[in-house]
C-alpha positions as CSV (number, residue, x, y, z in Angstrom):
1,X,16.2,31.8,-8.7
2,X,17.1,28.3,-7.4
3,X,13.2,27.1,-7.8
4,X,12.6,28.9,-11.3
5,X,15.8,26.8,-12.4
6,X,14.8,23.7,-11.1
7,X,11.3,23.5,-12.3
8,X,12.4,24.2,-15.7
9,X,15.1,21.8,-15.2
10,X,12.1,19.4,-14.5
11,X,10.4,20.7,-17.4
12,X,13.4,19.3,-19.6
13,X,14.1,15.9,-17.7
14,X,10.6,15.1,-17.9
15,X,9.3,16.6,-21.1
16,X,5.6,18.1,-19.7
17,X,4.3,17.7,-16.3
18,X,1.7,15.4,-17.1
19,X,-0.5,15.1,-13.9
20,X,-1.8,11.4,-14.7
21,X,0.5,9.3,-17.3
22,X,-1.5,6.0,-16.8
23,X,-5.2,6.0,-16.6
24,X,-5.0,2.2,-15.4
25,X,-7.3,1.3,-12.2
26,X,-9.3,4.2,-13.2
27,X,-12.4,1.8,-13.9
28,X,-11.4,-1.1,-11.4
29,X,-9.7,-0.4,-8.3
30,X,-8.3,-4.7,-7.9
31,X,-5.3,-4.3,-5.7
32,X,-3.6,-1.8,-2.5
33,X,-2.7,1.4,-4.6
34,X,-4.5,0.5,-7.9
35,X,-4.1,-1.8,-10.5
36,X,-0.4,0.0,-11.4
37,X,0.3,0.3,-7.4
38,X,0.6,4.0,-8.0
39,X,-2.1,5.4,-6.2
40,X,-2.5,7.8,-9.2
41,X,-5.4,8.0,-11.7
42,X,-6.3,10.3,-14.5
43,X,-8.3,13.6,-14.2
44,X,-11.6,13.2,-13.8
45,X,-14.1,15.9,-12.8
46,X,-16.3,13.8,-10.8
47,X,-13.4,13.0,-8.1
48,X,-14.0,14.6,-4.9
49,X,-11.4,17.4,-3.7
50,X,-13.6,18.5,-0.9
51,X,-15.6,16.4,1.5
52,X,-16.5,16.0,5.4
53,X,-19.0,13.7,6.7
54,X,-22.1,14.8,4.7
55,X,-20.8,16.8,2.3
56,X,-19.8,15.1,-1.2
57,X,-20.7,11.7,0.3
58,X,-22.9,9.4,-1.3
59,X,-23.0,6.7,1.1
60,X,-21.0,5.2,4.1
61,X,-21.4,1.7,5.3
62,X,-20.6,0.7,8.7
63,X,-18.3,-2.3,8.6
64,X,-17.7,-4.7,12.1
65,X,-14.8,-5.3,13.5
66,X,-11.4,-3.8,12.7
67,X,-9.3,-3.6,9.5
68,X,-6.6,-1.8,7.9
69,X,-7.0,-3.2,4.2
70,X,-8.4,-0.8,1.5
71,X,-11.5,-1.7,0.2
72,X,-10.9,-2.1,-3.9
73,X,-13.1,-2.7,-6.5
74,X,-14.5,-4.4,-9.5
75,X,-17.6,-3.1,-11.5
76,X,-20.4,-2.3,-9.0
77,X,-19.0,-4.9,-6.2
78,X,-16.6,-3.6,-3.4
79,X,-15.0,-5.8,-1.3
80,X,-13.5,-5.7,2.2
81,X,-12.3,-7.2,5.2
82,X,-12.9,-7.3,8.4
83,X,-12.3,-9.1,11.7
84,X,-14.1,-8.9,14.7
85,X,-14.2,-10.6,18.5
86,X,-16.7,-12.1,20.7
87,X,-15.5,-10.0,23.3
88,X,-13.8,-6.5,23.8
89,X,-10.0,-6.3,22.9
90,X,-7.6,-3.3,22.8
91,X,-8.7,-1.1,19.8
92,X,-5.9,1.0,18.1
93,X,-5.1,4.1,18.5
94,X,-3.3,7.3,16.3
95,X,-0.1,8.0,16.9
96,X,3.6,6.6,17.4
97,X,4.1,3.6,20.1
98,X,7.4,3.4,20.6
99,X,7.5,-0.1,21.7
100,X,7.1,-3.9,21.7
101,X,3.9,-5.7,20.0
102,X,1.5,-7.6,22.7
103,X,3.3,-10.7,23.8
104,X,0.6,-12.9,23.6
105,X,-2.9,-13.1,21.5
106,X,-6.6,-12.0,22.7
107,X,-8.3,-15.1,25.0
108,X,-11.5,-14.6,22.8
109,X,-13.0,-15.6,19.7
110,X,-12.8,-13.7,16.5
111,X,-14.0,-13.7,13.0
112,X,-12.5,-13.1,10.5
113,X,-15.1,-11.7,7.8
114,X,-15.6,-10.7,3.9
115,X,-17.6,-8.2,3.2
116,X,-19.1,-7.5,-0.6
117,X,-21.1,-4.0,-1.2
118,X,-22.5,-2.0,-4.0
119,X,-20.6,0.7,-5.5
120,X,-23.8,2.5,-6.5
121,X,-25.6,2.2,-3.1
122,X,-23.4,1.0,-0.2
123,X,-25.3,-1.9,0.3
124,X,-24.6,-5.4,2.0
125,X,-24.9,-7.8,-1.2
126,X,-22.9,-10.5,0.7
127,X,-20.8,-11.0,3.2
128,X,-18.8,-14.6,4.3
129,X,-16.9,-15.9,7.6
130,X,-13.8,-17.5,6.3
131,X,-12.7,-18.2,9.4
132,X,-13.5,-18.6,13.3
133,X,-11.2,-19.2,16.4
134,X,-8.9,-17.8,18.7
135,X,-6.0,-15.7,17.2
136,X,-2.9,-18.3,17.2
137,X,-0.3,-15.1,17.0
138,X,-0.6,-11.6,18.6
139,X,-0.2,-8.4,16.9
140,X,0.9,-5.0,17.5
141,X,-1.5,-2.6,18.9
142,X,-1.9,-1.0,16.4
143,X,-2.0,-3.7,13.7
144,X,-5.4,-5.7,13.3
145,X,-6.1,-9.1,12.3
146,X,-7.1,-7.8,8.7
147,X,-4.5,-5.7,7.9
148,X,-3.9,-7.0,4.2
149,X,-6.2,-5.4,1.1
150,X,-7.7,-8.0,-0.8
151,X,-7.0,-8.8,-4.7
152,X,-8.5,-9.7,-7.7
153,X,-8.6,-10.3,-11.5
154,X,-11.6,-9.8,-12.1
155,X,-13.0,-13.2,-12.1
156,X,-12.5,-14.2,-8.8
157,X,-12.0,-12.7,-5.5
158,X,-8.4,-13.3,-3.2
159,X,-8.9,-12.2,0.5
160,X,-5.7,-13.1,2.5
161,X,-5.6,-13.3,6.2
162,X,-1.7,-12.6,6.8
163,X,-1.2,-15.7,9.8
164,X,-4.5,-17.5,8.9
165,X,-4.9,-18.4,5.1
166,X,-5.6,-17.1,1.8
167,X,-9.3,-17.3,0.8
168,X,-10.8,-17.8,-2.7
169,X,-14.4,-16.6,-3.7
170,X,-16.3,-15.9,-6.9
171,X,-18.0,-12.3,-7.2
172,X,-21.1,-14.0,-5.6
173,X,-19.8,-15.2,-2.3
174,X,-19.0,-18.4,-3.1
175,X,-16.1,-19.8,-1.6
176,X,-14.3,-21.8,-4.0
177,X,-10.9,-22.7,-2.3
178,X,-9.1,-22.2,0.9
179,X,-5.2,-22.2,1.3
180,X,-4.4,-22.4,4.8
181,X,-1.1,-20.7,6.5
182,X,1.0,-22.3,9.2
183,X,1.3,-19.2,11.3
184,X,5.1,-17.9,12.6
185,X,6.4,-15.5,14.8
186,X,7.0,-11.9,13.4
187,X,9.6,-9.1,14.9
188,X,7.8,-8.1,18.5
189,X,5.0,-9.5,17.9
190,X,3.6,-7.5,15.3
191,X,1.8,-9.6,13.1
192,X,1.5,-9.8,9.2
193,X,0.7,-7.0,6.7
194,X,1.9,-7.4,3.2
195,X,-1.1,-8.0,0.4
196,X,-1.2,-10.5,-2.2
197,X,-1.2,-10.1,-5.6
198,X,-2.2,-11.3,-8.9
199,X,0.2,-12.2,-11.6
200,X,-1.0,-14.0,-14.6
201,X,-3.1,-16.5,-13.4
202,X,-1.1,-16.8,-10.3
203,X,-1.9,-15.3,-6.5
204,X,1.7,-14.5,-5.2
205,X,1.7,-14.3,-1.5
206,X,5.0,-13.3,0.3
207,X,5.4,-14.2,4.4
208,X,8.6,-12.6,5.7
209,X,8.4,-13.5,9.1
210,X,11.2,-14.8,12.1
211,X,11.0,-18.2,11.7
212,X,10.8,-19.8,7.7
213,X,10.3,-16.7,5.5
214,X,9.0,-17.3,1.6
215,X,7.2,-16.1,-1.3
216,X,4.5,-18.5,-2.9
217,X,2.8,-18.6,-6.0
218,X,-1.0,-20.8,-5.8
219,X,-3.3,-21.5,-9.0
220,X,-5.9,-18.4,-9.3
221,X,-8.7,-21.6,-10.4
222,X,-7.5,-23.9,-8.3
223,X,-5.6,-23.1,-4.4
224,X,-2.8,-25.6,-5.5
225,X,0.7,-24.0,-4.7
226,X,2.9,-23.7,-8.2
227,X,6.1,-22.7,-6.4
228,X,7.5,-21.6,-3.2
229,X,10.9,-20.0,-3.0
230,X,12.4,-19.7,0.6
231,X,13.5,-16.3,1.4
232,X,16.4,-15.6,4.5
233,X,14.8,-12.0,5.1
234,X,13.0,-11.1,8.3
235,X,10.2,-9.5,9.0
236,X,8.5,-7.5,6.4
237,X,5.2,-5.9,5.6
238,X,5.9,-4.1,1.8
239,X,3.4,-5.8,-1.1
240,X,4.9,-7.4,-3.4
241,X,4.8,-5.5,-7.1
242,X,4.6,-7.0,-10.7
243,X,6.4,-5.3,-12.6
244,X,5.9,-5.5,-16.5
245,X,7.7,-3.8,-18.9
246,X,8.0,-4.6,-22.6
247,X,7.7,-8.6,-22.8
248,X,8.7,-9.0,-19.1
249,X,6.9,-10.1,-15.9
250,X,9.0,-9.3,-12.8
251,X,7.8,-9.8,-8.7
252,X,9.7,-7.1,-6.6
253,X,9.8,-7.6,-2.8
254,X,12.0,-5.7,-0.7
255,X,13.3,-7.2,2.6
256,X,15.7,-6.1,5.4
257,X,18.6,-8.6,4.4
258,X,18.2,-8.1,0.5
259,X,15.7,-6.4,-1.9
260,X,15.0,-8.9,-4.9
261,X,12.8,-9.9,-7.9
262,X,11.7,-12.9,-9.0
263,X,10.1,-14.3,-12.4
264,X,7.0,-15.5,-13.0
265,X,8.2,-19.0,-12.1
266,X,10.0,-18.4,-8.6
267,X,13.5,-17.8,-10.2
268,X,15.5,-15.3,-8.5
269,X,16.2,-12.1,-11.3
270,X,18.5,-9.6,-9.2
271,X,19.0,-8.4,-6.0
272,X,21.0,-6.5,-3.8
273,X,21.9,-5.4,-0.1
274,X,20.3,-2.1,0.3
275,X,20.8,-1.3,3.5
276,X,17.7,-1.2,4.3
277,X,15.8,0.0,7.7
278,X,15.0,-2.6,10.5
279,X,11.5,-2.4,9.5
280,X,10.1,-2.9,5.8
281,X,6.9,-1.3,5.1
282,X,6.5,0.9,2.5
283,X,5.2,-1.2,-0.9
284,X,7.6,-0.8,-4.1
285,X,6.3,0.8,-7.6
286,X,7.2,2.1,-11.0
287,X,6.3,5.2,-12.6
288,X,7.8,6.5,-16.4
289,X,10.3,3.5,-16.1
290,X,11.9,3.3,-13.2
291,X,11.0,1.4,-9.9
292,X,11.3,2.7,-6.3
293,X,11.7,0.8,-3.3
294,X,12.8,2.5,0.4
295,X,12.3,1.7,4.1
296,X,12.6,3.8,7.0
297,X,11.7,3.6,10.4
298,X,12.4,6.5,12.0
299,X,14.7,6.0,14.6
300,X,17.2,4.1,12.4
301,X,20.0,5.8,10.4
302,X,19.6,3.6,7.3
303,X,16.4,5.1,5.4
304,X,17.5,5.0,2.0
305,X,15.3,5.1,-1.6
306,X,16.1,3.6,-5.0
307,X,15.6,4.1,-8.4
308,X,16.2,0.9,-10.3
309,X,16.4,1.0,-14.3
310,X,14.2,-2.0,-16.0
311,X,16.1,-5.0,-17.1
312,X,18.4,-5.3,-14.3
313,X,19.8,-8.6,-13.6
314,X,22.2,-10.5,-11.1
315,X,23.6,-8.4,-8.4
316,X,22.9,-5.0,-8.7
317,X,23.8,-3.8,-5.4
318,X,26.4,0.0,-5.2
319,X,29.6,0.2,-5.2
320,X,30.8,2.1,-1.1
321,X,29.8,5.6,-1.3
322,X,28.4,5.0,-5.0
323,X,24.6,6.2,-5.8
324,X,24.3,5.0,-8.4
325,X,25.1,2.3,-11.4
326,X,24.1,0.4,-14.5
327,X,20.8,-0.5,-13.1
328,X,20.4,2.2,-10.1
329,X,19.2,5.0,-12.1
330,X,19.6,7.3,-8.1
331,X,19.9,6.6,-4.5
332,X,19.3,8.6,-1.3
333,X,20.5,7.2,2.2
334,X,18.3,8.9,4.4
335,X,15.0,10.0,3.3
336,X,12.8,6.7,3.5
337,X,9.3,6.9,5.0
338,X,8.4,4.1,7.7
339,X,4.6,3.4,7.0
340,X,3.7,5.2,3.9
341,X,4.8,4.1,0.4
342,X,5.3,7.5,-1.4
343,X,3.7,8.6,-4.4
344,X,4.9,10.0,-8.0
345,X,3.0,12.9,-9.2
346,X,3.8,15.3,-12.6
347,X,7.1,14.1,-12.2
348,X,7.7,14.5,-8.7
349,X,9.1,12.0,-5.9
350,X,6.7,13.0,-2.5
351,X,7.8,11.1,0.7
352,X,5.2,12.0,3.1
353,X,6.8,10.7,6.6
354,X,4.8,9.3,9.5
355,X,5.7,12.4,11.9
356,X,4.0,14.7,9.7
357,X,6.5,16.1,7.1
358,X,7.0,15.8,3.6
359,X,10.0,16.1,1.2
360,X,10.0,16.3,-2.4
361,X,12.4,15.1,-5.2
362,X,12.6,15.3,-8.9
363,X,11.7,11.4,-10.0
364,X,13.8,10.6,-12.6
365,X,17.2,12.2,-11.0
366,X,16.2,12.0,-7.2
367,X,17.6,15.6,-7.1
368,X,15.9,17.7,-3.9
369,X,12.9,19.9,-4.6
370,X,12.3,20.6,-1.5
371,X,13.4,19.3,2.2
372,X,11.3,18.4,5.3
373,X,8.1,20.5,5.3
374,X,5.8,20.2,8.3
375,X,2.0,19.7,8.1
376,X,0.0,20.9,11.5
377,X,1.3,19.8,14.5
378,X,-0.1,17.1,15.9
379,X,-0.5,15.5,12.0
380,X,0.4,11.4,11.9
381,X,0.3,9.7,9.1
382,X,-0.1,5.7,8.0
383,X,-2.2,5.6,5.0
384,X,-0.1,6.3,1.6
385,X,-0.9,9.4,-0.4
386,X,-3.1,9.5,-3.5
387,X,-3.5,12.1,-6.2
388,X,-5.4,13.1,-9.2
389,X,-6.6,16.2,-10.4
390,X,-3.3,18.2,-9.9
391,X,-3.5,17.6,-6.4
392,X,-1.7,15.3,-3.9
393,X,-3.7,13.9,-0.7
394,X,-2.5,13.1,2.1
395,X,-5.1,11.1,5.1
396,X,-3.7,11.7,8.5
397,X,-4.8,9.0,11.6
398,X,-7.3,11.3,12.7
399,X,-9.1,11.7,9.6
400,X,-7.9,14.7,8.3
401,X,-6.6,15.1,4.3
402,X,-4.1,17.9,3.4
403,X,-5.5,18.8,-0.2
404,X,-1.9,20.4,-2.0
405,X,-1.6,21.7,-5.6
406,X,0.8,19.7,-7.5
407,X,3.8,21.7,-7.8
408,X,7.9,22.5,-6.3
409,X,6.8,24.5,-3.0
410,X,4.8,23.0,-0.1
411,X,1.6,24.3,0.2
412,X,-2.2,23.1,1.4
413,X,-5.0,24.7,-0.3
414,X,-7.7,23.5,2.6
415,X,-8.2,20.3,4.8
416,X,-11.1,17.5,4.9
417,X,-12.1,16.2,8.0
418,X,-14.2,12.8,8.9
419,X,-13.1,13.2,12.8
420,X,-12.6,9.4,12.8
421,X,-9.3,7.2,13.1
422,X,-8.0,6.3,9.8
423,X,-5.1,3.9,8.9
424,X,-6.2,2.2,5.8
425,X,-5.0,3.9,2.1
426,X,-8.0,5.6,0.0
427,X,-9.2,3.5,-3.3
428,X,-10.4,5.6,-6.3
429,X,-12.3,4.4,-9.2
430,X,-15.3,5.4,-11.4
431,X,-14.8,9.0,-10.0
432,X,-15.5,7.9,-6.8
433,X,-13.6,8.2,-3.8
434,X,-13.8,5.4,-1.2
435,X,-11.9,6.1,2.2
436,X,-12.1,3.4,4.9
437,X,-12.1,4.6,8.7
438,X,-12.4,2.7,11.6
439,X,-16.1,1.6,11.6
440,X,-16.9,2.4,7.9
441,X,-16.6,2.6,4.2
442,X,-17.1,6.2,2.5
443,X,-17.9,6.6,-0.7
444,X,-17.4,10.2,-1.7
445,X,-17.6,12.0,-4.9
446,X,-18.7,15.6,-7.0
447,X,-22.4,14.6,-6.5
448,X,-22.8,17.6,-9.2
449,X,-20.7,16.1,-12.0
């Protein structure tokens, strides 16, 4: 009786359970999660809900080196990157480590590569070495050294080594501009993550690190830097999001000492203390109005979500024991995934967490759906969920997707293996699905359709 109520209740809140609201990044995939950081796209019959490595799959490229970055897309060019070493270094492995990053860098060379390829065919049209040297920073084990998804606007291409630079190039390989980055220590040891985007005709870059954290804006024409705005949080790996809404522009970055947005220009909108974990991975989004933003590693007792109206200004932080206020539409205190940023689907809040359990919410209240359901033992997840089609996805390490029906009770209609290691977040576009593993691109799709 419980579930009948609360799906109709969802029903009401929500008006219909529409299973894709925003067809944007459905053509162009230009940034990690889409071009609305959603990781949702509309129904389309040509997307892929079964697959393996032959079946459904157009094409797969093998792609040297190591890199956690999604591939994304523009027209009939993918783009990707990559780094590789002159000699044989630790490769990562699935699973939970438990400990510190590597204390020092690998002794060897290592390049750190673009790499441009058809949509249609799978084919090498280019590829460029931005840079080549010895690693000045370590990472953890099971970081790489291109762990960031490239961006674009469509004119030009943004590739963004995290402790290297940030690397300009027109769709033909052409490098046109190189910003270089003074490299700093992160927490452990574990490197840099967090993507750049594009707002305006701006790359924003943010480098939340131990020593001089900030957030940068450079010319998308020209390299130069417009502003930088130093930032006293620690450590992070979330992209940044821009956030627009009516007539407004805003850069969301969450961060272990405060969560805050910024305008166009550098200037600080709101903020507040969330509590947030130790570690700050999961990449903020908005969805029917409302933005989300959460941490959690596992081990800490501060995991909380929130649900932040648009418009908000100043401090906006909760009053003690409060959940919510004039901009906080909800809070939770402990149900924020560590790796995965979660996904809103026909109305529904899915946190999948890295141990192999999912919980689901009602978006726009943050009211419990269901609590901690497990996947198959053994199931460890670091890619971020995708859907379309009425069905959520979920991409475990060892290359296995849990295929559910959108809905209020847990349930996987069948799994699609690849048997490879897979830490990077699918891209969709042009019905195609492209999932990166550890040594290739695949490009999969209803071959039929």
């Amino acid at each position: 009786m419980f579930r009948v109520f609360l799906t109709f209740a969802l029903w009401v809140n929500l008006g219909t359970l529409s299973f894709a609201p925003r067809a944007a990044g459905q053509e162009n995939w230009p940034r990690f999660r889409g071009a609305d950081a959603t990781g949702v796209v509309a129904d389309d019959p040509r997307l892929p809900d079964t697959w393996d490595q032959e079946t459904n799959v157009l094409w797969k490229a093998a792609i040297p080196g190591r890199g956690w970055g999604s591939p994304i897309v523009w027209g009939d060019r993918v783009f990707v990157s990559a780094v590789h070493s002159d000699e044989e270094y630790e490769q990562p492995k699935a699973g939970l480590y438990l400990g510190l990053g590597r204390s020092a860098p690998p002794d060897s060379i290592h390049h750190w590569m673009v790499y441009c390829l058809s949509l249609t065919t799978g084919e090498l049209i280019w590829k460029h070495e931005a840079h080549v040297g010895k690693p000045q920073m370590p990472r953890h084990p099971k970081n790489t050294y291109a762990a960031e998804t490239p961006t674009t606007d469509g004119s030009r291409l943004y590739v963004l080594f995290g402790d290297v630079g940030l690397y300009c190039y027109d769709f033909e390989g052409q490098q046109l501009w190189a910003h270089e980055i003074e490299p700093k220590k992160t927490l452990f040891g574990y490197g840099a993550a967090a993507s750049p985007v594009v707002a305006d005709d701006q790359v924003i870059m943010v480098y939340d690190n131990q020593e001089e954290s900030y957030i940068a804006a450079l010319d998308c024409a020209s390299g130069n830097e417009r502003w930088r705005v130093a930032r006293d949080n620690l450590s992070s790996w979330a992209t940044p999001l821009v956030w627009k809404y009516d007539d407004q522009t805003e850069i969301v970055v969450p961060g272990v000492v405060e969560n805050r947005s910024y305008g166009i220009d550098g200037s600080l909108l709101w903020h507040f203390n969330g509590q947030m974990s130790s570690l700050v991975i999961p990449s903020p989004f908005a969805v029917d109005g409302l933005l989300y933003i959460t941490s959690g590693y596992f081990q800490d007792e501060k995991r909380p979500v929130f649900a932040i109206k648009p418009g908000a200004r100043g401090d906006i932080g909760l009053e003690a024991d409060a959940s919510s206020n004039e901009s906080i539409a909800w809070s939770l205190k402990k149900m924020g995934p560590y790796n995965t940023s979660p996904i809103v689907y026909g109305g529904y809040y899915y946190t999948l967490l890295d141990r192999g359990m999912i919980t689901c919410h009602n978006a726009k209240t943050g009211e419990l759906v269901y609590d901690r359901q497990r996947f198959p033992q053994g199931a460890s997840f670091t890619a971020s969920p995708w859907a379309y089609n009425g069905k959520v996805f979920f991409l475990d390490e060892d290359g296995e997707t849990y295929v559910m029906p959108l809905g209020d009770e847990f349930k996987i209609d069948h799994v699609n293996s690849l048997d490879e290691l897979c830490v990077a977040t699918p891209s969709i576009c042009q019905g195609k699905l492209l999932i990166r593993t550890a040594g290739q691109v695949y490009c999969i799709s209803n071959q039929s359709n």
